[in-house]
C-alpha positions as CSV (number, residue, x, y, z in Angstrom):
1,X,89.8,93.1,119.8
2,X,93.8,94.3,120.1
3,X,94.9,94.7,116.2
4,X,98.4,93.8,115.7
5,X,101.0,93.3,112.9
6,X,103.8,91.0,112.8
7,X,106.9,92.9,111.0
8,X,110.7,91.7,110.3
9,X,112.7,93.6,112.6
10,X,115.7,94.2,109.7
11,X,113.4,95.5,106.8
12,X,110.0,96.2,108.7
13,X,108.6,94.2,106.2
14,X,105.4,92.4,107.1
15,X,105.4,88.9,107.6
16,X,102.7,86.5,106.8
17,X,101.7,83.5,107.9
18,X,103.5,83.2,111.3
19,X,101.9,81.2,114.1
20,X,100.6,83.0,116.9
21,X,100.0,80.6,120.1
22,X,98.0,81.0,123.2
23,X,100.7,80.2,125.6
24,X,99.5,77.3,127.7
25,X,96.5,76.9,125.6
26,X,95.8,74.9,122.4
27,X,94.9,77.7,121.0
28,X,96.0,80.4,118.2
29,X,96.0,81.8,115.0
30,X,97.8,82.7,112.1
31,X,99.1,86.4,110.9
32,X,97.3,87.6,107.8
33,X,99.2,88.5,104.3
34,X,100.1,91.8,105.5
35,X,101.1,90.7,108.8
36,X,98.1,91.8,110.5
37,X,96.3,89.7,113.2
38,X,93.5,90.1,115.9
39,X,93.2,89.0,119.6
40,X,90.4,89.1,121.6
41,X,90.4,91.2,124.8
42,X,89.1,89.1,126.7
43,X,92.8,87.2,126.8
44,X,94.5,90.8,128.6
45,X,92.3,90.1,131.4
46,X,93.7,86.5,131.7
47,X,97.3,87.5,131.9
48,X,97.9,85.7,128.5
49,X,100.9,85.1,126.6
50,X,101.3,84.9,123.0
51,X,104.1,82.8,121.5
52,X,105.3,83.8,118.0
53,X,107.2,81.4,115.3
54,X,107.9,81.6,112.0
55,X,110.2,79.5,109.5
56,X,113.9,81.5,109.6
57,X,112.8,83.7,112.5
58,X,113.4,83.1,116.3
59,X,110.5,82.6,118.2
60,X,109.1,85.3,120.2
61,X,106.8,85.8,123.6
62,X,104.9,88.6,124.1
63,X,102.5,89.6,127.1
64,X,99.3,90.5,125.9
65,X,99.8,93.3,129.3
66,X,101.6,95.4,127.0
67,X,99.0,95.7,124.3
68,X,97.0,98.7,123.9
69,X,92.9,98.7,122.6
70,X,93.5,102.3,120.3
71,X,96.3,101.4,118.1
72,X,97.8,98.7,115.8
73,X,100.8,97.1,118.5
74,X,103.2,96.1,116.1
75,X,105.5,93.2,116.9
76,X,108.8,92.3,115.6
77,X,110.3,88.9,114.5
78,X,114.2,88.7,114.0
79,X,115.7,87.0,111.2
80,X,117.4,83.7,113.0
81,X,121.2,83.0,112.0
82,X,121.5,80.6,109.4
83,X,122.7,76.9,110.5
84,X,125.5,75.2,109.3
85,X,124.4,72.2,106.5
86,X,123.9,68.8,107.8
87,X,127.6,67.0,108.3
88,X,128.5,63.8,109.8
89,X,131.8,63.2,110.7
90,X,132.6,59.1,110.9
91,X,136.5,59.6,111.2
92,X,138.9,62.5,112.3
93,X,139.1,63.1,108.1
94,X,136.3,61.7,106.7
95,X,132.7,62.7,105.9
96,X,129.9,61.0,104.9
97,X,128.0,62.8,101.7
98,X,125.9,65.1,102.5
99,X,122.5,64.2,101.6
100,X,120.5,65.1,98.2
101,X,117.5,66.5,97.8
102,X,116.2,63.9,95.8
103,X,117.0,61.7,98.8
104,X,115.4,64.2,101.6
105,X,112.5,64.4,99.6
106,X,112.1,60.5,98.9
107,X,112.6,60.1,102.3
108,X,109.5,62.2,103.5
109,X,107.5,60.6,100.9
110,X,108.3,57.1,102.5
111,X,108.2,58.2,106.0
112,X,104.2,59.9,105.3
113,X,102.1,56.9,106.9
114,X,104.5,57.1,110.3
115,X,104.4,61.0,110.2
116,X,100.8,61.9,109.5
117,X,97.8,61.3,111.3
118,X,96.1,57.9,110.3
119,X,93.4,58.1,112.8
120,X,90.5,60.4,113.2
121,X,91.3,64.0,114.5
122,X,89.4,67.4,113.9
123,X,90.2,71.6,114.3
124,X,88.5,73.9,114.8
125,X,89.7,77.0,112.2
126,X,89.0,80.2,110.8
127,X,88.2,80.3,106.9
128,X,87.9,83.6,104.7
129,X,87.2,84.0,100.8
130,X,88.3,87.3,99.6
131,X,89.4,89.1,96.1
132,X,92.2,91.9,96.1
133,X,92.1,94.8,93.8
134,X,95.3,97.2,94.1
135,X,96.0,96.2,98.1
136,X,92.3,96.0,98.8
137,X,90.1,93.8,100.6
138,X,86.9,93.2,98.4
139,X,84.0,90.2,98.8
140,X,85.5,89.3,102.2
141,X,82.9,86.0,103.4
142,X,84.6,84.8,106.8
143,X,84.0,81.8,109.2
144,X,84.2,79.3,112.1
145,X,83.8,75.6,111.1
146,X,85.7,72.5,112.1
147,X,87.1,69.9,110.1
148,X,86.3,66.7,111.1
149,X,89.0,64.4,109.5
150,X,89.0,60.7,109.8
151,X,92.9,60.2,109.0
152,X,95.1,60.1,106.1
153,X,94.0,56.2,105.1
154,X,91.3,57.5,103.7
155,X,90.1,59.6,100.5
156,X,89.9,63.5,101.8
157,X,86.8,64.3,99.5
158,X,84.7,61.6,100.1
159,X,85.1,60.9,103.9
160,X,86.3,64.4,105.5
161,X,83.3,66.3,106.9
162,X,82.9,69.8,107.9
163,X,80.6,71.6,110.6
164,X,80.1,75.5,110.2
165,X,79.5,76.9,113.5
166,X,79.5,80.7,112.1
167,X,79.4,82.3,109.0
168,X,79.9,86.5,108.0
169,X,79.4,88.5,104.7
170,X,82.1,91.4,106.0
171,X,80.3,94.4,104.6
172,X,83.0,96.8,106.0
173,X,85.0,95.8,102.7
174,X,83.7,97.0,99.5
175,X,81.4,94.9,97.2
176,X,82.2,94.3,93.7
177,X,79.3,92.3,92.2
178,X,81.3,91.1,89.0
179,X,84.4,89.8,91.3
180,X,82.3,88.0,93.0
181,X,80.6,86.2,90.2
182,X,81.9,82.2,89.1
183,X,84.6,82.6,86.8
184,X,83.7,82.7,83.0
185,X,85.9,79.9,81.4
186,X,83.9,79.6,78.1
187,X,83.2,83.0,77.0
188,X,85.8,84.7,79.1
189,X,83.2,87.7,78.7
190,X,82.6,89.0,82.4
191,X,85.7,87.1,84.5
192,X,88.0,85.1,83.1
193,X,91.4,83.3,84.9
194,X,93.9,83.4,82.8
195,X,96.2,80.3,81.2
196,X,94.7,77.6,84.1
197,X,91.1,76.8,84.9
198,X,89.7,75.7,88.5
199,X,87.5,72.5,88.5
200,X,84.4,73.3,89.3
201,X,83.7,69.9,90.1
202,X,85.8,69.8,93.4
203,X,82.6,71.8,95.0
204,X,82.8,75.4,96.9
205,X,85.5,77.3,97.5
206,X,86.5,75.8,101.0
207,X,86.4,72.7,99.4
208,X,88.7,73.3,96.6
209,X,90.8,74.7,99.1
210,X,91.2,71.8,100.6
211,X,91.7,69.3,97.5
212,X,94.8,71.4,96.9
213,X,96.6,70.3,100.0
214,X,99.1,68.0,98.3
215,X,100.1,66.6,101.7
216,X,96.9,65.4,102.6
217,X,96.5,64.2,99.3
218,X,99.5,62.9,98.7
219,X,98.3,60.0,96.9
220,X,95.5,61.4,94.8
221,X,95.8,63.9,92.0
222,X,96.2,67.5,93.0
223,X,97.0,70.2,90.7
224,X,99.6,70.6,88.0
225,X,102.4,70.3,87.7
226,X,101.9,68.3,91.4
227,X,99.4,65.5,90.5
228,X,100.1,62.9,92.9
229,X,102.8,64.2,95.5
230,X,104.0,60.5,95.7
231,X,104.1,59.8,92.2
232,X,104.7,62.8,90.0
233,X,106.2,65.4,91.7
234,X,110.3,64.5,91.7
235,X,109.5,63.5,87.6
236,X,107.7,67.1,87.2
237,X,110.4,69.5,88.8
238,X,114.3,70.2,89.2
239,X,115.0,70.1,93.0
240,X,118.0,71.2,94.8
241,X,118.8,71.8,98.6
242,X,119.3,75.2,99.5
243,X,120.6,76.0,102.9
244,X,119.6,74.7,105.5
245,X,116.9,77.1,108.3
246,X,114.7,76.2,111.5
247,X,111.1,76.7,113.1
248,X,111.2,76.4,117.2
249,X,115.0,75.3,117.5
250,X,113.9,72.7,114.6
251,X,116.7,71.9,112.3
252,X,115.1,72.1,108.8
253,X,116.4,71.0,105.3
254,X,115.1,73.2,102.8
255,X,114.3,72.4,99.2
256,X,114.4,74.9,96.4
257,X,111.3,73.6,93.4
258,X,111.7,74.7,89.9
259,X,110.3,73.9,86.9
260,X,110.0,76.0,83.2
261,X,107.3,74.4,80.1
262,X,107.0,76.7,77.8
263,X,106.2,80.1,79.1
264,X,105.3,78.7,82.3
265,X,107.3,79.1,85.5
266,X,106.8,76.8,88.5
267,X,109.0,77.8,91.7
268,X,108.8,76.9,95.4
269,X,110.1,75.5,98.3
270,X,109.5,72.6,100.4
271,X,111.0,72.6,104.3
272,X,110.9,69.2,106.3
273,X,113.0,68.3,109.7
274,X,116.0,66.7,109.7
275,X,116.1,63.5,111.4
276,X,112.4,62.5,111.1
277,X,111.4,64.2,107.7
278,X,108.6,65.5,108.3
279,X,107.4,68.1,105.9
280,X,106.6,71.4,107.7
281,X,105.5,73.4,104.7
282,X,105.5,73.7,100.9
283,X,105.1,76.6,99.0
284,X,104.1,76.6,95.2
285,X,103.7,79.0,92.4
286,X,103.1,79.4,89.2
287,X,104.4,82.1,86.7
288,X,103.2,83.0,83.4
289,X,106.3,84.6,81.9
290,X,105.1,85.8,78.6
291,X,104.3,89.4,79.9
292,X,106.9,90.7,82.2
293,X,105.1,93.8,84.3
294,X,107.2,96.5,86.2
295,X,104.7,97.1,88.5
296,X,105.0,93.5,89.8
297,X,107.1,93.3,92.8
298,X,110.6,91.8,92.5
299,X,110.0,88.2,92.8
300,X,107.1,87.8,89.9
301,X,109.6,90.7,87.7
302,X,112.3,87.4,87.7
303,X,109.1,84.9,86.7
304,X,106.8,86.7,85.3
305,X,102.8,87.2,86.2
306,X,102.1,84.9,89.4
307,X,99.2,82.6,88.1
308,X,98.4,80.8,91.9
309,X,100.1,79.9,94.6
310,X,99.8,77.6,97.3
311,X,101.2,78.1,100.4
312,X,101.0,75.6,103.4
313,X,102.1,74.7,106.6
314,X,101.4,71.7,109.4
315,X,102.3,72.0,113.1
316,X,104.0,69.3,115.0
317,X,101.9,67.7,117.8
318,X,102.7,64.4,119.7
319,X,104.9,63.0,117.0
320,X,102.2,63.8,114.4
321,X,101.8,66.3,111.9
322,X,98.6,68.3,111.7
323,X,97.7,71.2,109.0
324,X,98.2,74.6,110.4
325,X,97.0,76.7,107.9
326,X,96.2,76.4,104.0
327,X,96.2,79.4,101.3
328,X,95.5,79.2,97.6
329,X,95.7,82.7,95.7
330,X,95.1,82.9,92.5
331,X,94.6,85.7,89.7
332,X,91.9,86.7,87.7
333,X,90.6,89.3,85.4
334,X,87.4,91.1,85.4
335,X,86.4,93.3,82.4
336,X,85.7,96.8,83.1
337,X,83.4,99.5,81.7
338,X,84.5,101.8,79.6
339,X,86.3,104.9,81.5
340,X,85.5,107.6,78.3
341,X,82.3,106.7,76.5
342,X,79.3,108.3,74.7
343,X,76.6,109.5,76.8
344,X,74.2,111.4,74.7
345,X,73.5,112.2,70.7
346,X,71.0,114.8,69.2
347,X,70.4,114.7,65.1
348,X,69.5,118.4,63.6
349,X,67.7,117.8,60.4
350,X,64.4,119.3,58.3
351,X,61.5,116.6,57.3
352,X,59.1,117.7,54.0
353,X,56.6,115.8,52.5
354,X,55.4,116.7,49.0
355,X,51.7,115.1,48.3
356,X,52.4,115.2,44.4
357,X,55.3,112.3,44.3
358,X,54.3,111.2,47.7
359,X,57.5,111.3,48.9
360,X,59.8,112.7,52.3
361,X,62.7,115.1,51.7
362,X,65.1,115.1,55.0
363,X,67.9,117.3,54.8
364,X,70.4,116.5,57.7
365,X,72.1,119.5,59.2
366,X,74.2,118.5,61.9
367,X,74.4,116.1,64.5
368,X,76.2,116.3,68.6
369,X,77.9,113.5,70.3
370,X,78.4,114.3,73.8
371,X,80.8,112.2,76.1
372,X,81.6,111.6,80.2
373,X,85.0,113.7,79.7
374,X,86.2,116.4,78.1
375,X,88.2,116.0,75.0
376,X,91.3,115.7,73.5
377,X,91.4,117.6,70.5
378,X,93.9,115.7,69.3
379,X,92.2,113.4,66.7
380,X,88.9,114.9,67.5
381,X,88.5,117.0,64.3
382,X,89.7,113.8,61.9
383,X,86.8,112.9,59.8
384,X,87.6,109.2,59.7
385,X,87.0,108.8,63.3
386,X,83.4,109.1,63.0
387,X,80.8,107.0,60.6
388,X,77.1,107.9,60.1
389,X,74.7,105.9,58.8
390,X,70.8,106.8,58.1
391,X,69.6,102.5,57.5
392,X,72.2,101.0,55.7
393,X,73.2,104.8,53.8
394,X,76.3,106.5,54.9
395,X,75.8,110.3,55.6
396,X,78.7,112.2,54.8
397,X,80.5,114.8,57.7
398,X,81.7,118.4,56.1
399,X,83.2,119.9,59.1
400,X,83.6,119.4,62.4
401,X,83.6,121.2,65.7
402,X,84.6,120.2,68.9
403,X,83.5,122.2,72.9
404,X,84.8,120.8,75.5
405,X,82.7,117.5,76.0
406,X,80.7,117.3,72.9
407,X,81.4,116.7,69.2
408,X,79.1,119.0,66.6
409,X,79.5,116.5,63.1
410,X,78.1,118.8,60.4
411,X,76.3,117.7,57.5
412,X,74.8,118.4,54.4
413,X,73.0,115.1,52.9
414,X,69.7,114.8,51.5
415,X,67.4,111.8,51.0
416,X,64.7,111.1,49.0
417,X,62.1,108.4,50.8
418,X,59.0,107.4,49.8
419,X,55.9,107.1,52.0
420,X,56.5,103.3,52.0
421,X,60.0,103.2,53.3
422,X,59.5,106.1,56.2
423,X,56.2,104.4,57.2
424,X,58.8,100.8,57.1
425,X,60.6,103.2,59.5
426,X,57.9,103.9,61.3
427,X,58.5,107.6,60.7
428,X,61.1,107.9,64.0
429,X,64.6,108.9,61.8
430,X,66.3,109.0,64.9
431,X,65.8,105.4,65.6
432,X,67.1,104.7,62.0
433,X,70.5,106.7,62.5
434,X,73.5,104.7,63.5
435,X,77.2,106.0,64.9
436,X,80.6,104.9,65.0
437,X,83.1,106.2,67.1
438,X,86.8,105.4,67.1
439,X,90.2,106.5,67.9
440,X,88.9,109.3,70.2
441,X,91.0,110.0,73.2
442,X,89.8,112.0,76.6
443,X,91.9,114.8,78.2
444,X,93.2,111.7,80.4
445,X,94.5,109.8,77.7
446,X,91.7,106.7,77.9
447,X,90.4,105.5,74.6
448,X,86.7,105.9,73.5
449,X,85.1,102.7,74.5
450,X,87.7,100.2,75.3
451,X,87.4,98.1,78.0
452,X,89.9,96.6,79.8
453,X,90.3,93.6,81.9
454,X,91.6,94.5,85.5
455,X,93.4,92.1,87.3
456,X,92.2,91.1,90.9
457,X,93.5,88.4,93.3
458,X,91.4,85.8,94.6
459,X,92.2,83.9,98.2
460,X,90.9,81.1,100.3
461,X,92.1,80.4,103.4
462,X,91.8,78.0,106.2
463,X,94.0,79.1,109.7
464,X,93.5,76.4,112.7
465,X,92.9,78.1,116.3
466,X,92.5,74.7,118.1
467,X,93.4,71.2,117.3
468,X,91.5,68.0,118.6
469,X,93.7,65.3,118.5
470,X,91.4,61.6,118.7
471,X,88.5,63.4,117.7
472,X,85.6,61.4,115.9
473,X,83.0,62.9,113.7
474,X,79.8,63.6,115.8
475,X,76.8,61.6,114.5
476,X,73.5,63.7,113.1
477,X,73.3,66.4,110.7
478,X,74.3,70.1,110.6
479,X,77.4,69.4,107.9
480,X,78.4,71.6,105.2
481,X,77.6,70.7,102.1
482,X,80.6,70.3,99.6
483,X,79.1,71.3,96.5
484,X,77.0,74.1,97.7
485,X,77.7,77.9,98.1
486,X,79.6,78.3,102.0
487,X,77.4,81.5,102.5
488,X,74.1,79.8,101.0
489,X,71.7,78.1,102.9
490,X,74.2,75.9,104.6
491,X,73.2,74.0,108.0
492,X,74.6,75.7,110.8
493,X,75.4,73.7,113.6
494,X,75.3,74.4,117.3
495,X,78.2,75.2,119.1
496,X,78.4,75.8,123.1
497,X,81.6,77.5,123.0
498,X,82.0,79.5,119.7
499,X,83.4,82.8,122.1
500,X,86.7,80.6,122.6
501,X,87.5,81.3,118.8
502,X,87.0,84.9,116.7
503,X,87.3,85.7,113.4
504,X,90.4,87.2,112.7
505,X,89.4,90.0,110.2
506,X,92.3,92.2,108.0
507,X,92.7,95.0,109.4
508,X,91.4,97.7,107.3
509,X,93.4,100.3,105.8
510,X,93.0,103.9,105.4
């Protein structure tokens, strides 16, 4: 495989989700969030081209004869100039209005059954599940499945079916067993998503993916604040044109989506062709602005913590418009153990019996804590901190001295128990001695036994490397199914030529 990334040539930021064609094949693939994308080697030895488009950029060709097996080739994309907004001239002094938003977007809901498939088609894609934690991959399942779709006339749930040809658990990524368990909408105890919850009901993550392609489903509830594309969504948001780009020497209006409810912050854009309106893409977030972060980047400092966002994009194909590639990213939270806890205790105390009054004397002398860090002294030697119980007796602390890792609570408390209540304690005092700790710091400044939640991002994502235009579902079995784990006992079916597509890994960083 050659591992490249895609990078604006002005900022040498990266840039995701560009299309990367095969040139002369209906072929390709999609660039990854970072930018990142993998070709097969195989394509060098066929003199291959690739052909490189993204929405504001000018497309780009580049011979896969210049790409080297030992490094990352990077590839720039320039920034394409701006063009002038839509103006029609009538008269040597007059001009027509230019066109709203409202009336764009009204006019690529109406123009939907003439601009969308309405007869069977299927692609062949690459899908991936994966959670990010501080810019790393973690949980990364991958695939190659095609979608066999019988056209937009009918329900997407109930009549699109999908084959998975191959299926990977990437084990070069870390593991994290809790981010990869369901989320925990109930107890919110383990992993929790915060202010939105993710019907369960729509089936496994590739099919959830899919219900949230508001184009497909334009006429079916999506998600909020979208619902029904056809319906709700002009009633829902503020929309205004902003100015005008292109994709391929494609003259595009584009539309600027915002809503605010609350503390919740909707904004996106939607870009569709002038002319035809067709909508190319629509991108969609969702802000929770309650807790403003300076660690977030700039766009979620203005909007506050991103929530999800949906971000998708169709390709333009003998007058019709086909999905290109889907992502839905959302955050979660998963709850941590502590990072400075207890890891040991040892009671120092005397045990007497005197046969006359039948009766225990225990005289408790002192008793350690010791802990995964070293201390800071700081409210270490503050009585208050620490509560001792023997049953339901307090015991009370004289002095204190603290070493390093390890509290010494020094006591001087006697009890009087009578054969009855040590034999009710079966005569172990060290099961019967209970410890509160609180307020303690480590030398690192993390509080004794608090556990945090940890926020993590969560992606699926479906990228088309060939479309089959006029393509029927095959008869027979082997079809995912919708409500089951993807990676779980699913059918896989046979495919003669599953070397033609690859699964376009992240590339891994150091």
């Amino acid at each position: 495989m050659f591992n490249c990334k895609l990078i604006n040539s002005k900022n040498k930021t990266p840039l995701p989700f560009a299309t990367i064609l095969i040139k002369n094949k209906a072929k390709g693939l999609i660039s990854n969030i970072d930018g990142g994308f993998k070709i097969p080697y195989k394509l060098k030895t066929l003199n291959d081209t690739l052909v490189i488009s993204s929405i504001g950029y000018t497309t780009k060709e580049v011979s896969l004869s210049d790409f080297d097996t030992d490094i990352i080739n990077v590839i720039t994309l320039a920034e394409k100039t701006e063009i002038l907004n839509e103006v029609v001239v009538i008269a040597s002094k007059k001009k027509i209005k230019r066109r709203s938003a409202l009336e764009i977007f009204n006019l690529a809901l109406e123009k939907i059954p003439e601009n969308y498939p309405f007869t069977p088609f299927s692609y062949v894609g690459y899908y991936r599940d994966y959670q990010i934690k501080e810019k790393e991959y973690l949980n990364l399942n991958e695939a190659i499945m095609e979608v066999f779709d019988p056209g937009f006339a009918l329900n997407d749930f109930n009549h699109t079916q999908t084959r998975i040809y191959q299926y990977k658990k990437n084990t070069i990524f870390p593991i994290d067993t809790i981010a990869s368990k369901p989320y925990d909408f109930i107890k919110g105890e383990k992993k929790i998503s915060s202010n939105f919850n993710i019907r369960n009901e729509n089936g496994n993550e590739f099919t959830i993916l899919r219900s949230h392609d508001a184009i497909r489903n334009y006429n079916i509830n999506t998600y909020d604040f979208v619902n029904r594309l056809d319906f709700n969504f002009v009633k829902n948001h503020q929309i205004k044109r902003l100015p005008d780009t292109s994709i391929n020497n494609i003259p595009l209006y584009c539309i600027d989506i915002y809503k605010a409810l609350d503390n919740i912050i909707v904004n996106g854009k939607i870009y569709i062709s002038k002319g035809d309106f067709k909508i190319y893409k629509m991108q969609y977030a969702v802000y929770d602005n309650r807790k403003p972060n300076k660690k977030l980047d700039t766009q979620e400092q203005s909007f506050g913590k991103l929530l999800y966002e949906i971000i998708l994009e169709y390709q333009l194909k003998k007058e019709k418009m086909y999905l290109n590639y889907i992502s839905f990213n959302n955050t979660f939270e998963v709850l941590q153990n502590p990072k400075f806890t207890t890891v040991g205790a040892e009671i120092n105390y005397t045990k007497s019996f005197d046969p006359i009054s039948n009766t225990y004397e225990i005289i408790f002398n002192s008793f350690e804590i010791t802990f995964n860090n070293i201390l800071s002294p700081k409210n270490a030697f503050k009585k208050s901190n620490y509560k001792l119980w023997y049953r339901d007796k307090k015991l009370k602390i004289d002095n204190i001295k603290v070493n390093k890792d390890k509290v010494v609570l020094y006591l001087n408390e006697k009890l009087i128990l009578s054969s009855r209540e040590m034999k009710s304690s079966n005569e172990k005092i060290e099961n019967n001695i209970n410890i509160k700790v609180k307020n303690l710091k480590d030398i690192n400044g993390n509080l004794v036994n608090q556990r945090e939640f940890i926020s993590y991002n969560q992606f699926r994502e479906f990228f088309v490397q060939e479309l089959k235009i006029n393509s029927s579902k095959p008869s027979g079995t082997f079809f995912m199914l919708k409500n089951d784990p993807i990676f779980k006992n699913q059918p896989i079916a046979p495919f003669e030529n599953l070397s033609d597509y690859w699964l376009n890994t992240p590339l891994k960083t150091d």
